[in-house]
C-alpha positions as CSV (number, residue, x, y, z in Angstrom):
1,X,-95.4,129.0,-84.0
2,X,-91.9,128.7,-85.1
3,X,-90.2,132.6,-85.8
4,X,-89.8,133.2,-89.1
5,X,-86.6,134.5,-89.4
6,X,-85.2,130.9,-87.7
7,X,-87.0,129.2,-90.6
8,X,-85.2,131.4,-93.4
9,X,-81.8,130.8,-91.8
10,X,-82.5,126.7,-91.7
11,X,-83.5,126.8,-95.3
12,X,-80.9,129.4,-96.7
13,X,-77.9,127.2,-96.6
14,X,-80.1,124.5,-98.3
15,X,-81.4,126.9,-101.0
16,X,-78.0,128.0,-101.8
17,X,-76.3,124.7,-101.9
18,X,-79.2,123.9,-104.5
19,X,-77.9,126.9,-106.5
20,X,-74.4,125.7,-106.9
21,X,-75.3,122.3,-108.8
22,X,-73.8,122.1,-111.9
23,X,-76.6,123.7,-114.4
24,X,-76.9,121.4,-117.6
25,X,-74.9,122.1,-120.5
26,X,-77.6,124.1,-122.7
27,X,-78.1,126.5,-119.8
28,X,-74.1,126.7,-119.6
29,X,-73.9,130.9,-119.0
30,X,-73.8,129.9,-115.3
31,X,-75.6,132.5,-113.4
32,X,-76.6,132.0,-109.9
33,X,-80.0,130.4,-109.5
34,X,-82.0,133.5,-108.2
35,X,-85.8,133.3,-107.7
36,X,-86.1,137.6,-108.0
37,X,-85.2,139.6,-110.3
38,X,-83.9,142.5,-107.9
39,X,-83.5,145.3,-110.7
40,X,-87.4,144.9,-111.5
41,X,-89.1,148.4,-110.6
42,X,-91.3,146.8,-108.6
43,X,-88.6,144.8,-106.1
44,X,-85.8,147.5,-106.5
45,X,-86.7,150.0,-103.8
46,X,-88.1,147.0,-102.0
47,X,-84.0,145.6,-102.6
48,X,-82.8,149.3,-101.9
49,X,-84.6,149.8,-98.6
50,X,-83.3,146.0,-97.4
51,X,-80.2,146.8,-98.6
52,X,-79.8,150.2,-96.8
53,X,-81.4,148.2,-93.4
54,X,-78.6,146.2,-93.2
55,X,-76.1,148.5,-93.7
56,X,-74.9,147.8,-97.3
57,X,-72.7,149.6,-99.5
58,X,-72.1,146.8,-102.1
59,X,-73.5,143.8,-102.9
60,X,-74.5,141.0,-100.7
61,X,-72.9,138.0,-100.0
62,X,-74.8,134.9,-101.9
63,X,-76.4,133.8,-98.2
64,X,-77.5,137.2,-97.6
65,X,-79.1,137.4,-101.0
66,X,-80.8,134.3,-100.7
67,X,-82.1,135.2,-96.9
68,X,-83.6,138.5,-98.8
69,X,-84.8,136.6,-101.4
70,X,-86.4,133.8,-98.3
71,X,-88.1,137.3,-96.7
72,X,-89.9,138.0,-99.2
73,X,-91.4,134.4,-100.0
74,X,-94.7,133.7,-97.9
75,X,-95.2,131.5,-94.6
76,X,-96.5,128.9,-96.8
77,X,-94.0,129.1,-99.5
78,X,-91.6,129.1,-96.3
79,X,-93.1,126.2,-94.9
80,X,-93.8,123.8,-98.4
81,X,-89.9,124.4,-98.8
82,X,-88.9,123.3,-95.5
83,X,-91.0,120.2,-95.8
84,X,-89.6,119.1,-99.4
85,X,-86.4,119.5,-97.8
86,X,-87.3,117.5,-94.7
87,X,-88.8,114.8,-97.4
88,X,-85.0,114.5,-99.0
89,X,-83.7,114.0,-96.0
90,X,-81.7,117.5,-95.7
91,X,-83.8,119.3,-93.1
């Protein structure tokens, strides 16, 4: 089976590409497109202890945050992303 951290770094650059489309006019405030919330009291110290693991200080970089973000999403939710991908032709 395929290592799991190869599949996050294939399907990080994708993920964040989707995140800088242009978001539609009515949802104009243009934040980044994150799936977590990482201020929640449930993912904070899970945030806090990835954050301390790979030796930040201050925020990550966009890719990094979307690789945390990837680690925390299941195999399957891993895998039924990198097959939508490979169905648009991007993977």
């Amino acid at each position: 089976m395929e290592d799991r951290k190869e599949r996050i770094e294939r399907l990080a650059p994708l993920v964040l590409e989707d995140r800088r489309q242009p978001v539609p006019d009515e949802w104009s405030h243009q934040i980044p497109w994150y799936f977590i919330n990482v201020n929640h009291p449930a993912i904070n110290p899970i945030y806090g202890a990835w954050m301390a693991k790979q030796g930040h200080r201050t925020a990550p970089s966009d890719m990094e945050r979307t690789r945390f973000e990837l680690s925390l999403l299941s195999n399957g939710a891993l895998k039924y992303m990198e097959e939508r991908y490979k169905r648009e032709g991007r993977l």
